[in-house]
PDB file of N, CA, C and O in Angstrom:
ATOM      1  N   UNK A   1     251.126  58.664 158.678  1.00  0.00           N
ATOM      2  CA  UNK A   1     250.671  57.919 157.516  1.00  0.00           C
ATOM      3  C   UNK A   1     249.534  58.672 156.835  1.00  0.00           C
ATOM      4  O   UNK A   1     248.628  59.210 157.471  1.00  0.00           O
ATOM      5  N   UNK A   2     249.631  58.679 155.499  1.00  0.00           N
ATOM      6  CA  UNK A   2     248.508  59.304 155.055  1.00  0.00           C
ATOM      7  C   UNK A   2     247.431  58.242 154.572  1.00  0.00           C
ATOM      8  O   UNK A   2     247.458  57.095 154.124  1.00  0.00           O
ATOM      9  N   UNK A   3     246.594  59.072 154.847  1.00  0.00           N
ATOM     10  CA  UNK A   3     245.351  58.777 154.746  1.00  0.00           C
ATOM     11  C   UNK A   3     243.878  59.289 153.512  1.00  0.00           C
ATOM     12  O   UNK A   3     243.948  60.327 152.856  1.00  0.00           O
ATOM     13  N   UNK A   4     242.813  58.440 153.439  1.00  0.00           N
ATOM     14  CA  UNK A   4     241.724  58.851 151.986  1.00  0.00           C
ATOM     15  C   UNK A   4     240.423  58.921 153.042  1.00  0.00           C
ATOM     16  O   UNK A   4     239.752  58.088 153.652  1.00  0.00           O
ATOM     17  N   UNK A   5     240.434  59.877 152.959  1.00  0.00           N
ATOM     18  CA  UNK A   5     238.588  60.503 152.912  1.00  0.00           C
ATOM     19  C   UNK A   5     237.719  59.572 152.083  1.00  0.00           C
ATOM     20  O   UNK A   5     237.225  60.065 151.070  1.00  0.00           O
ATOM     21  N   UNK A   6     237.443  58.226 152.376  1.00  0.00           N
ATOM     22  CA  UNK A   6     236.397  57.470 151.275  1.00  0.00           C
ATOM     23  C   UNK A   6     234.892  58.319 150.576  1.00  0.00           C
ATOM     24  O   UNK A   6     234.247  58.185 149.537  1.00  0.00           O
ATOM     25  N   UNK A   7     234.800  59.199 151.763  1.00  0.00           N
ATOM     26  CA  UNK A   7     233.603  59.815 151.434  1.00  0.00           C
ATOM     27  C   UNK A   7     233.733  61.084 150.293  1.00  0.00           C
ATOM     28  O   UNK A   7     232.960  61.407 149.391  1.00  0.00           O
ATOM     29  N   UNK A   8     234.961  61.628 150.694  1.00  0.00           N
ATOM     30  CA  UNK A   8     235.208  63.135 149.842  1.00  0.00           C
ATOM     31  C   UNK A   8     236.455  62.757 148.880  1.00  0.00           C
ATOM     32  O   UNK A   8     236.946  63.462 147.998  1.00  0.00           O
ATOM     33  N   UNK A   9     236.830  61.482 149.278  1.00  0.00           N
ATOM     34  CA  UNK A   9     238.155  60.953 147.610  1.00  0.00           C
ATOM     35  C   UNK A   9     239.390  61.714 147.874  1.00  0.00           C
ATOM     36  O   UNK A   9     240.399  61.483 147.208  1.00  0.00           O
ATOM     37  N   UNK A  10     239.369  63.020 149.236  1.00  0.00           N
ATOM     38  CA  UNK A  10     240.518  63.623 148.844  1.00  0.00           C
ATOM     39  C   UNK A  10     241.283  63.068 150.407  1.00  0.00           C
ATOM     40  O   UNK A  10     240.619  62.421 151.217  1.00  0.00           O
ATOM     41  N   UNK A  11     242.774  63.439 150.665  1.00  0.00           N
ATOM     42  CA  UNK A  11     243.975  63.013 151.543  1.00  0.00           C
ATOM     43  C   UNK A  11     243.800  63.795 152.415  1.00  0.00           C
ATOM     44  O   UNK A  11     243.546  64.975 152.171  1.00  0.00           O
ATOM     45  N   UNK A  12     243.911  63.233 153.831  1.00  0.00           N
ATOM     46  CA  UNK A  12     243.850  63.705 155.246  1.00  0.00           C
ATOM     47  C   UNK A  12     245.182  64.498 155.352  1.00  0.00           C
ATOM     48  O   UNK A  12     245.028  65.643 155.778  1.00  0.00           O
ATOM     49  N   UNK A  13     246.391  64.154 155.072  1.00  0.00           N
ATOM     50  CA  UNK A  13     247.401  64.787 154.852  1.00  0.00           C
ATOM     51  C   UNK A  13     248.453  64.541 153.630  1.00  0.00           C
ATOM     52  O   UNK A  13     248.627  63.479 153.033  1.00  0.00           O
ATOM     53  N   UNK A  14     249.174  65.904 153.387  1.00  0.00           N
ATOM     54  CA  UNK A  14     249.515  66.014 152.172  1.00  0.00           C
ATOM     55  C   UNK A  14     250.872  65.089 151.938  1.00  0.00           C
ATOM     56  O   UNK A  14     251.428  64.699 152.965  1.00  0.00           O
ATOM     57  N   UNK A  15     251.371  64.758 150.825  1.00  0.00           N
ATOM     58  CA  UNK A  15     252.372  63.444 150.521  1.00  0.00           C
ATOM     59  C   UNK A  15     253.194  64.900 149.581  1.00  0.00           C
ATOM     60  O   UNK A  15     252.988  65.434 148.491  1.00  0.00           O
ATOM     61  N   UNK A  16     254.245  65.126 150.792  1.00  0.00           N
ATOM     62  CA  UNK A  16     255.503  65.999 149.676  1.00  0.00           C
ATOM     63  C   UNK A  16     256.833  64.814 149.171  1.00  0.00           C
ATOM     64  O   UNK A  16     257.397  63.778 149.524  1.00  0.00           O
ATOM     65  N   UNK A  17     256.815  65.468 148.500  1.00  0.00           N
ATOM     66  CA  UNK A  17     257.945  64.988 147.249  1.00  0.00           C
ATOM     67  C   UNK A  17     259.048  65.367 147.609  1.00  0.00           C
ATOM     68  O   UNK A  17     259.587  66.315 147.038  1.00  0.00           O
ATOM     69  N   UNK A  18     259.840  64.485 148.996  1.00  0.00           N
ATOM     70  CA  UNK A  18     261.252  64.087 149.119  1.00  0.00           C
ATOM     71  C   UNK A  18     261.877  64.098 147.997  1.00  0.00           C
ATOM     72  O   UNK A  18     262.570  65.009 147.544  1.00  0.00           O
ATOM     73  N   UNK A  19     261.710  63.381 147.671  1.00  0.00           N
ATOM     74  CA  UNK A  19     263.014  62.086 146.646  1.00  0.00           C
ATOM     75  C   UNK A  19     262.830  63.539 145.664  1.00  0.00           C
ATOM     76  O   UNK A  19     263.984  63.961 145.585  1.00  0.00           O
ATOM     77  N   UNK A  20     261.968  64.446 144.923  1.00  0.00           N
ATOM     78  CA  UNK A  20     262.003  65.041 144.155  1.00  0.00           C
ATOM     79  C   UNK A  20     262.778  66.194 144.747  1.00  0.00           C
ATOM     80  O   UNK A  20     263.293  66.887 143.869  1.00  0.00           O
ATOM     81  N   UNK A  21     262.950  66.497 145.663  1.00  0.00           N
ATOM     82  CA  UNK A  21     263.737  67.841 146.522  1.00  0.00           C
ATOM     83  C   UNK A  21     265.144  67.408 146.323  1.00  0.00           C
ATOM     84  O   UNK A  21     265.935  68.315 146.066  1.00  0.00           O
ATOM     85  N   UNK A  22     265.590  66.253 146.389  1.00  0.00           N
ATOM     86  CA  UNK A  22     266.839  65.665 146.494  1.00  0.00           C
ATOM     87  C   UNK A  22     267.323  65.499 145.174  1.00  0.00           C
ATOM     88  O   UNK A  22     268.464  65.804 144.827  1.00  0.00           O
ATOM     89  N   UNK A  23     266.309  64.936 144.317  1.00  0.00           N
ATOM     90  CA  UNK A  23     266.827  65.017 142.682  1.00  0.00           C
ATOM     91  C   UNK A  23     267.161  66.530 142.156  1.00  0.00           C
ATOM     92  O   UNK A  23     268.108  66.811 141.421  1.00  0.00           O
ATOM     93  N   UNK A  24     266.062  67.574 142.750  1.00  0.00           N
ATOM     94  CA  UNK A  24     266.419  68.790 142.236  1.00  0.00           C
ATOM     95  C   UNK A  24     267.877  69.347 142.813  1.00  0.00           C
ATOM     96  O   UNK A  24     268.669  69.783 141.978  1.00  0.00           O
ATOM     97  N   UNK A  25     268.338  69.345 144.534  1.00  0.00           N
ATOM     98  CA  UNK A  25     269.577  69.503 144.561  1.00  0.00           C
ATOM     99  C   UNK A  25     270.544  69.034 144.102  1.00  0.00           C
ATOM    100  O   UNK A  25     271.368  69.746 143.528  1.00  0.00           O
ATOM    101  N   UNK A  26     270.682  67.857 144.219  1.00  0.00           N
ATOM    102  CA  UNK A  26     271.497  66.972 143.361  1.00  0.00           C
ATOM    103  C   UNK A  26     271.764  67.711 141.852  1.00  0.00           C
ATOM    104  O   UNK A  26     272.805  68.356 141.724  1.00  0.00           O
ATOM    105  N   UNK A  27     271.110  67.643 141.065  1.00  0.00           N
ATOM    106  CA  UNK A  27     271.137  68.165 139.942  1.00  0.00           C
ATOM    107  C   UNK A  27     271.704  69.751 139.521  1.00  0.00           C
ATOM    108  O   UNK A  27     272.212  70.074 138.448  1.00  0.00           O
ATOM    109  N   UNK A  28     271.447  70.630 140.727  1.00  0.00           N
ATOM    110  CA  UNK A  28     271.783  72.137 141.124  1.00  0.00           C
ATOM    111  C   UNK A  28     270.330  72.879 140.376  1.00  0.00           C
ATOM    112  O   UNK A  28     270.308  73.971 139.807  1.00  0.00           O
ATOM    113  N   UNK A  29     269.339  72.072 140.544  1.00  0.00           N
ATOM    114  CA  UNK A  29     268.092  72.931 139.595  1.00  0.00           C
ATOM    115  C   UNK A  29     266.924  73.373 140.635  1.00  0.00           C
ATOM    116  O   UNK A  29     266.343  72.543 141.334  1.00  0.00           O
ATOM    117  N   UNK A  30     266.668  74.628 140.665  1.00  0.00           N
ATOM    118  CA  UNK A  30     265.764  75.076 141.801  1.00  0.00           C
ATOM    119  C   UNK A  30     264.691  74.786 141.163  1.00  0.00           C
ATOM    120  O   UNK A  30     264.575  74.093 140.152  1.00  0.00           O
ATOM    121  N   UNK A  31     263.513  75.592 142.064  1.00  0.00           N
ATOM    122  CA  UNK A  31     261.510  75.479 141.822  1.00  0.00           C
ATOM    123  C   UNK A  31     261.506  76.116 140.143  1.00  0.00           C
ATOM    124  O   UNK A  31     260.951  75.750 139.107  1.00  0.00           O
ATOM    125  N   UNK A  32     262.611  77.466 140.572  1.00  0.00           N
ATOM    126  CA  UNK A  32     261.860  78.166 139.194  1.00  0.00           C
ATOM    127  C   UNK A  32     262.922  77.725 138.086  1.00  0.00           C
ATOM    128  O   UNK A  32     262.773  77.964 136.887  1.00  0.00           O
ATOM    129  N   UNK A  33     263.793  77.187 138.526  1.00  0.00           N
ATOM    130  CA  UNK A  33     264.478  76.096 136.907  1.00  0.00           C
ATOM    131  C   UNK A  33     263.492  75.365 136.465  1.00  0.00           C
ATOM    132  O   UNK A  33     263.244  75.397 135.259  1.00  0.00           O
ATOM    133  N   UNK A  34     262.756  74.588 137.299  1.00  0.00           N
ATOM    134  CA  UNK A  34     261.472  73.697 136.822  1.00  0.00           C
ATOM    135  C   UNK A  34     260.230  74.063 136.303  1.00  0.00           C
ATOM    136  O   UNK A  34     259.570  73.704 135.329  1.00  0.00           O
ATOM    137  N   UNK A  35     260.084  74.868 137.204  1.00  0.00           N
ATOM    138  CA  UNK A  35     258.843  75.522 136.477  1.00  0.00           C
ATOM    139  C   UNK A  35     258.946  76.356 135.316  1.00  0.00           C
ATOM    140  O   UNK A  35     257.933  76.633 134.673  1.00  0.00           O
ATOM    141  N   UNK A  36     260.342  76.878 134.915  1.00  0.00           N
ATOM    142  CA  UNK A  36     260.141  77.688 133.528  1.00  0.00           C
ATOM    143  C   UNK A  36     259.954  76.477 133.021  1.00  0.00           C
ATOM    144  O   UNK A  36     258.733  76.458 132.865  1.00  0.00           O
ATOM    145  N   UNK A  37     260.440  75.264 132.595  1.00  0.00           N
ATOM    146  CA  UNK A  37     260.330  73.837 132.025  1.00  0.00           C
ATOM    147  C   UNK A  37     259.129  73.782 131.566  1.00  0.00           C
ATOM    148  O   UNK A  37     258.749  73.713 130.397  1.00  0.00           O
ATOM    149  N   UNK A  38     258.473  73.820 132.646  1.00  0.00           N
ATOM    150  CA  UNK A  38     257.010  73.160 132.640  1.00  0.00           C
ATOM    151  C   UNK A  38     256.121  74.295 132.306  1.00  0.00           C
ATOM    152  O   UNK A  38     254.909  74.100 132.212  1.00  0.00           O
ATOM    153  N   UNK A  39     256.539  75.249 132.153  1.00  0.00           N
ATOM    154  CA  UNK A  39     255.282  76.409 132.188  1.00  0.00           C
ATOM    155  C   UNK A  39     253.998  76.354 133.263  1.00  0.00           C
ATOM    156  O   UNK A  39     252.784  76.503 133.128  1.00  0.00           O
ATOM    157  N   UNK A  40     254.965  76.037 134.512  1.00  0.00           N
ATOM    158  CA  UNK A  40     253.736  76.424 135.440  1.00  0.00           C
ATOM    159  C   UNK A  40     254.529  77.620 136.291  1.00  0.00           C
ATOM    160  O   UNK A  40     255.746  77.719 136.449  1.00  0.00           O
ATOM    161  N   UNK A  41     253.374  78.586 136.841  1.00  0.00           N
ATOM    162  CA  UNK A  41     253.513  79.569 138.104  1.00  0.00           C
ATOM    163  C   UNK A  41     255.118  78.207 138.797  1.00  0.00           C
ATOM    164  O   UNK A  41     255.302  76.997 138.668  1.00  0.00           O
ATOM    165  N   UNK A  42     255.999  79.503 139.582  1.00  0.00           N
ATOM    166  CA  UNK A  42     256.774  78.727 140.417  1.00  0.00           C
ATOM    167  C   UNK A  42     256.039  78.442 141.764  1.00  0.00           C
ATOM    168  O   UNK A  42     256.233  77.309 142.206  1.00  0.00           O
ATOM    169  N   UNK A  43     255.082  79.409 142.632  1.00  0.00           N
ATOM    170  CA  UNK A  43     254.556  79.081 143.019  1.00  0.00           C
ATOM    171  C   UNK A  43     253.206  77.709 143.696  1.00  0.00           C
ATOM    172  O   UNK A  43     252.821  77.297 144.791  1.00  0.00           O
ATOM    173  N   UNK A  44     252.934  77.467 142.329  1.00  0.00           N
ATOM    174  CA  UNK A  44     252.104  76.162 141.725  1.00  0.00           C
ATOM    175  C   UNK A  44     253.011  74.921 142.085  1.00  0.00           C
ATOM    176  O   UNK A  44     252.640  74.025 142.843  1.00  0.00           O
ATOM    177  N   UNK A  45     254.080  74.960 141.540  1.00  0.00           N
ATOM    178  CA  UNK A  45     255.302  73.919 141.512  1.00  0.00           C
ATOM    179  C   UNK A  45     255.431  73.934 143.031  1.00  0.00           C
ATOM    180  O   UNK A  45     255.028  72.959 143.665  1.00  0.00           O
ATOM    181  N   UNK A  46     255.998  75.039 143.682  1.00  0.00           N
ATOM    182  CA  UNK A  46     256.462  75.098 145.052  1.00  0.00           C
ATOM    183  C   UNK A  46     255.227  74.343 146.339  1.00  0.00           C
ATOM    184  O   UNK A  46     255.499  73.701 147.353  1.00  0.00           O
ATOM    185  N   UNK A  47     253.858  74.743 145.778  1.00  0.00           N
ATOM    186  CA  UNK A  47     253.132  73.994 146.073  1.00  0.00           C
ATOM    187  C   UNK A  47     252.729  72.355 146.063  1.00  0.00           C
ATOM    188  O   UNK A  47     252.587  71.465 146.901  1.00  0.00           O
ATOM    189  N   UNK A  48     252.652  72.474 144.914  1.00  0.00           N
ATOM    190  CA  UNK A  48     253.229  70.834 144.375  1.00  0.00           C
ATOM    191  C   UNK A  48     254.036  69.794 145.447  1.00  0.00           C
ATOM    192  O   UNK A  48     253.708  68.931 146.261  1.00  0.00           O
ATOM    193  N   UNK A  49     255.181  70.349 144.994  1.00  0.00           N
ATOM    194  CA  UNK A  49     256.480  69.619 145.761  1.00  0.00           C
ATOM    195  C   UNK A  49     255.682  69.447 147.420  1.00  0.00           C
ATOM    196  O   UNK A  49     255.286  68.403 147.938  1.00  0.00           O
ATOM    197  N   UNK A  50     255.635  70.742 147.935  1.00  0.00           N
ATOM    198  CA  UNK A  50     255.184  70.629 149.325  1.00  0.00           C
ATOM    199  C   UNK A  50     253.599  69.778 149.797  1.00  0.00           C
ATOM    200  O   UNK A  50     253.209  69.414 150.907  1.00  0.00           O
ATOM    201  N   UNK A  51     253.008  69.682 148.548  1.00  0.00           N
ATOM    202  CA  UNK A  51     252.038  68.311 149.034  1.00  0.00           C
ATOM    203  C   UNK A  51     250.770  69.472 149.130  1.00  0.00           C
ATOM    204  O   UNK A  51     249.735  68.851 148.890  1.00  0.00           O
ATOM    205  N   UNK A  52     250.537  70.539 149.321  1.00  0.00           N
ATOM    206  CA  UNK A  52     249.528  71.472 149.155  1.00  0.00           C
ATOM    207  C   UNK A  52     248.559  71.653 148.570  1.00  0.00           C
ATOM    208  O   UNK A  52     247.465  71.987 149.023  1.00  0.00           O
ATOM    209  N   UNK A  53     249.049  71.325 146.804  1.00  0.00           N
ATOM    210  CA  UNK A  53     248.184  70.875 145.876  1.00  0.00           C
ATOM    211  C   UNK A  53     248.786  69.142 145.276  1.00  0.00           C
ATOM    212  O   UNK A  53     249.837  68.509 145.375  1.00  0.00           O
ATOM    213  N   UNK A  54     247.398  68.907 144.632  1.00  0.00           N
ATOM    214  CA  UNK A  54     247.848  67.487 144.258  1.00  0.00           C
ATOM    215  C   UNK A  54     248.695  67.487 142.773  1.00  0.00           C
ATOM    216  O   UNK A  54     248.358  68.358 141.971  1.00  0.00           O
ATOM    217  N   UNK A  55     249.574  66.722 142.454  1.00  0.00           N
ATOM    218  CA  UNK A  55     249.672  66.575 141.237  1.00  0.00           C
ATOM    219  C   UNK A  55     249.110  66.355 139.946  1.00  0.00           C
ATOM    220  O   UNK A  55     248.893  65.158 140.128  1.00  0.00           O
ATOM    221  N   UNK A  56     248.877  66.470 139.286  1.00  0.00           N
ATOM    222  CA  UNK A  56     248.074  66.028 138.096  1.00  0.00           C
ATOM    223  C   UNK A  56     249.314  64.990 137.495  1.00  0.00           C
ATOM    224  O   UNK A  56     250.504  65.111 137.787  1.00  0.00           O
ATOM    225  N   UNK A  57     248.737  63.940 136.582  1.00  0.00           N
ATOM    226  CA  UNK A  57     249.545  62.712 136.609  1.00  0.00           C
ATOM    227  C   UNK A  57     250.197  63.120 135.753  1.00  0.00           C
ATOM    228  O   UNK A  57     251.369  62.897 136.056  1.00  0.00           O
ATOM    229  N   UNK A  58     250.085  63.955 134.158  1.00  0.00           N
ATOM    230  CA  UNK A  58     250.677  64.719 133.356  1.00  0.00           C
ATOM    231  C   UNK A  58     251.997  65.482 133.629  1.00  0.00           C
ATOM    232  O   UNK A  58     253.027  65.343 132.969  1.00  0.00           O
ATOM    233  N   UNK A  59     251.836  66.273 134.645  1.00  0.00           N
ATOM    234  CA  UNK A  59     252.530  67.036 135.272  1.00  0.00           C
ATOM    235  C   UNK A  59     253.519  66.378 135.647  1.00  0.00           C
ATOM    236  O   UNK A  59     254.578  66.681 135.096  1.00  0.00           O
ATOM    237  N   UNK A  60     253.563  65.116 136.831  1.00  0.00           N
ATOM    238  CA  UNK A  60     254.454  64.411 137.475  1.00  0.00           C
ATOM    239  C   UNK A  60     254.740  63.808 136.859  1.00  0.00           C
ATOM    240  O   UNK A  60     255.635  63.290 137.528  1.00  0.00           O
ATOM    241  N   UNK A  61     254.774  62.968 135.326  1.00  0.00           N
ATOM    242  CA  UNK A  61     255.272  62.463 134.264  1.00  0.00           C
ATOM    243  C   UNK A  61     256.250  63.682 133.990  1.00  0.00           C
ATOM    244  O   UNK A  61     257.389  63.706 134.458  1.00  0.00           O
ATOM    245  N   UNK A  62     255.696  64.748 133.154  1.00  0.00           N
ATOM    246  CA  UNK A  62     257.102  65.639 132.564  1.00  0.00           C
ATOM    247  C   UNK A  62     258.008  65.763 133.691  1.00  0.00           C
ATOM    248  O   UNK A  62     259.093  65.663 133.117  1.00  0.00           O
ATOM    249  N   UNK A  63     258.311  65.943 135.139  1.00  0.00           N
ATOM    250  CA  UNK A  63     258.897  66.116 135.718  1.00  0.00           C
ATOM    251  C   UNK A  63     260.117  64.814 135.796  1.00  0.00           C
ATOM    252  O   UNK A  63     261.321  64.762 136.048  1.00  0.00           O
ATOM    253  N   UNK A  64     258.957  63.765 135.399  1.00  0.00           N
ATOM    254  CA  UNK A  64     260.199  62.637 135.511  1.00  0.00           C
ATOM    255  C   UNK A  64     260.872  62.665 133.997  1.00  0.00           C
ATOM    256  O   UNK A  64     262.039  62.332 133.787  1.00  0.00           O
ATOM    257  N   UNK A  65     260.055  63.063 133.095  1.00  0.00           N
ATOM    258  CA  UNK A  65     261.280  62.973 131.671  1.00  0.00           C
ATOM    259  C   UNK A  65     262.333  64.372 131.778  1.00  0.00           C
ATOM    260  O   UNK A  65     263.288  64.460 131.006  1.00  0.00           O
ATOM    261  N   UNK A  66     262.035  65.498 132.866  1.00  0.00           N
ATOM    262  CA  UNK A  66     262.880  66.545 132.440  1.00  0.00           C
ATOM    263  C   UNK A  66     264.172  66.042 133.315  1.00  0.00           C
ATOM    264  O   UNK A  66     265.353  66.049 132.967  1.00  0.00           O
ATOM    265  N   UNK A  67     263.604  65.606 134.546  1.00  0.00           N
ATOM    266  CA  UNK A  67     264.967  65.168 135.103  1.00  0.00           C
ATOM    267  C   UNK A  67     265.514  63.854 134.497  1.00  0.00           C
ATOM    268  O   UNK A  67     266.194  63.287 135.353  1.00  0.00           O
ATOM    269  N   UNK A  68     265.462  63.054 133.160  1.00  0.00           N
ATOM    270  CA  UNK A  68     265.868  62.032 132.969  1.00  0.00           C
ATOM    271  C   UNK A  68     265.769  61.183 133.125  1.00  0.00           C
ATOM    272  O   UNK A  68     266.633  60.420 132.695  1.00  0.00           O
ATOM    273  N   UNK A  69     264.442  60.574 133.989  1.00  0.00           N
ATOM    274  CA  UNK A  69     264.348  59.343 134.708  1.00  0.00           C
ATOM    275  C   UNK A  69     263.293  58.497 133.459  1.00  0.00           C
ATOM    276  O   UNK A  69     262.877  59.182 132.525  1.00  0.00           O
ATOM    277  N   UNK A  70     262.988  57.282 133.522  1.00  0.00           N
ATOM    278  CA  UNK A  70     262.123  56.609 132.864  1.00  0.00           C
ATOM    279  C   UNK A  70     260.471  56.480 133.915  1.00  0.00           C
ATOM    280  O   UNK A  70     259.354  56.905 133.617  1.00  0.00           O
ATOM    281  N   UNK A  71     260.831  55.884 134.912  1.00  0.00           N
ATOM    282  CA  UNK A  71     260.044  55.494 135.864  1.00  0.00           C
ATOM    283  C   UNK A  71     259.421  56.595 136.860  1.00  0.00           C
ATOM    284  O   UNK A  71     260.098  57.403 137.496  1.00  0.00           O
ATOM    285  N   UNK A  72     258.305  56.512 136.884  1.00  0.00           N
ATOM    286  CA  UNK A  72     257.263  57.394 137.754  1.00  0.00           C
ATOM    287  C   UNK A  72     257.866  57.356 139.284  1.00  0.00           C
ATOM    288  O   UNK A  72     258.153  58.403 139.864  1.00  0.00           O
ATOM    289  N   UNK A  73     258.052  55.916 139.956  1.00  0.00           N
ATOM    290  CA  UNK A  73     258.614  55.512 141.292  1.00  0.00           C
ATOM    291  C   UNK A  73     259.850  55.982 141.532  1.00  0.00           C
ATOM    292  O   UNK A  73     260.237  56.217 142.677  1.00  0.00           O
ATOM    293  N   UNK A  74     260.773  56.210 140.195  1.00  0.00           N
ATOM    294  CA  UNK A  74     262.138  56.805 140.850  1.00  0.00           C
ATOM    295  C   UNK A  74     262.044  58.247 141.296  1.00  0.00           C
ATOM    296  O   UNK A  74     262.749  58.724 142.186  1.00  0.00           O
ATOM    297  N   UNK A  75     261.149  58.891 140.634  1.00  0.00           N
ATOM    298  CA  UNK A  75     261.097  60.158 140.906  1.00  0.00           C
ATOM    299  C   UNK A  75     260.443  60.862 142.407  1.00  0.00           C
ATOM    300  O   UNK A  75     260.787  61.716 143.225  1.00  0.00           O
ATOM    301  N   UNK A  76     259.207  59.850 142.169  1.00  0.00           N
ATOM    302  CA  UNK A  76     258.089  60.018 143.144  1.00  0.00           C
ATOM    303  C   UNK A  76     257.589  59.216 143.958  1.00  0.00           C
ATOM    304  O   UNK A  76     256.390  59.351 144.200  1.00  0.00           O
ATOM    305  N   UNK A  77     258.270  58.248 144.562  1.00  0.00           N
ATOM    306  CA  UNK A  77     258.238  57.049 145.296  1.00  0.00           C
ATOM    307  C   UNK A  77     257.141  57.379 146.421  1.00  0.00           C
ATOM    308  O   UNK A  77     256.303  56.500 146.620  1.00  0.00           O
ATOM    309  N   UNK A  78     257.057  58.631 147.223  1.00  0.00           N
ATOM    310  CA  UNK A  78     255.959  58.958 148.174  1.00  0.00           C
ATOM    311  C   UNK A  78     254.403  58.636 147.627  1.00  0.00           C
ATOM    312  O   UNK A  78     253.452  58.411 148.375  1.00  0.00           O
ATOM    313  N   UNK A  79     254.356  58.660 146.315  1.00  0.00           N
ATOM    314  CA  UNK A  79     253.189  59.266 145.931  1.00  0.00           C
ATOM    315  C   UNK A  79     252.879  57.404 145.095  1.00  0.00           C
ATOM    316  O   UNK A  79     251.810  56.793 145.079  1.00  0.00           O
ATOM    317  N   UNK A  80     253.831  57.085 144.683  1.00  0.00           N
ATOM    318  CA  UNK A  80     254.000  55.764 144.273  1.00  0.00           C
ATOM    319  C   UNK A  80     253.430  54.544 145.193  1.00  0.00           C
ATOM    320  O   UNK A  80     252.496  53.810 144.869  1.00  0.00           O
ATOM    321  N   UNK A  81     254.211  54.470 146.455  1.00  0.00           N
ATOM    322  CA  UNK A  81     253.763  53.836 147.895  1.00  0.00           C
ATOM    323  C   UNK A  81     252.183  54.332 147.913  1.00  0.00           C
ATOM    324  O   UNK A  81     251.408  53.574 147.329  1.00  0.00           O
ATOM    325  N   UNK A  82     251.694  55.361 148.437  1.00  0.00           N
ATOM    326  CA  UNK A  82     250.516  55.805 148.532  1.00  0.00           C
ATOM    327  C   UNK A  82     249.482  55.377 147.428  1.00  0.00           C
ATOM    328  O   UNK A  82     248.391  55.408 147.998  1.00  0.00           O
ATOM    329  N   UNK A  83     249.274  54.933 145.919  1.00  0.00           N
ATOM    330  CA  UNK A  83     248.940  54.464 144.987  1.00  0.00           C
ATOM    331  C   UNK A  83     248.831  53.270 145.556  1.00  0.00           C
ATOM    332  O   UNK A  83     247.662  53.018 145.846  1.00  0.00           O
ATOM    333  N   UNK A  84     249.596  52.430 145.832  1.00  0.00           N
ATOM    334  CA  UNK A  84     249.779  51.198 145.770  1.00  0.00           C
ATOM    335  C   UNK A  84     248.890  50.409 147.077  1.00  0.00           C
ATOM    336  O   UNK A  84     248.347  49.304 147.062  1.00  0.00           O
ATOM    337  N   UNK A  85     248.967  51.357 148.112  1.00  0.00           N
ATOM    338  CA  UNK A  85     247.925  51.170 149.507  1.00  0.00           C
ATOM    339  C   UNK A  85     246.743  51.591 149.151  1.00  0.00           C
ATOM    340  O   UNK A  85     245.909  51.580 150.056  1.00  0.00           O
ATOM    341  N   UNK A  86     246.373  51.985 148.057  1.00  0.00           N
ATOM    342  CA  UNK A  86     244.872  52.761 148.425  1.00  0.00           C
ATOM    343  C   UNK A  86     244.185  51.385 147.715  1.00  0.00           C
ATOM    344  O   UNK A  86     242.961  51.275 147.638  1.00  0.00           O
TER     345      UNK A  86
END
C-alpha cells in the first residue's frame, strides 16, 4: 500500500500506471508513440508510467484525451484510488 510522508508531502512508494500499460498494448502504441504525442523525453514518460517520477496533472490529462478517454479514473485508476485515501 502506498503511503504519504506528512512531513516531506512526498510517497513512500511509487504508484505505476497498470491500467495505462494495458491501454497502451491494447491500442498497439508504445512509450515512444506517446511521448512523440506529448513532447516529452521517452525516457521521462518511461519513468512516469513506472511510478519513478510523479505525474504532473497536465500531463496525465493529455494522456487521457490522446488515448480517447473522457475520465481521469479510466485511465489512471492507481493514482485515482490513492487521491481519494489521502
Amino acid at each position: 500500500m502506498t503511503e504519504i510522508d506528512t512531513e516531506k508531502k512526498t510517497l513512500n512508494s511509487p504508484i505505476v500506471s497498470r491500467r495505462l500499460k494495458g491501454l497502451m498494448a491494447e491500442n498497439d502504441m508504445t512509450v515512444s508513440d506517446l511521448s512523440n504525442k506529448m513532447d516529452l523525453p521517452h525516457s521521462v514518460l518511461a519513468m512516469k508510467i513506472s511510478g519513478q517520477i510523479e505525474w504532473l496533472f497536465l500531463e496525465a490529462i493529455c494522456v487521457v484525451k490522446h488515448l480517447g478517454f473522457s475520465e481521469f479514473k479510466e485511465v489512471f485508476p492507481e493514482i485515482y484510488d490513492y487521491i481519494l485515501k489521502t
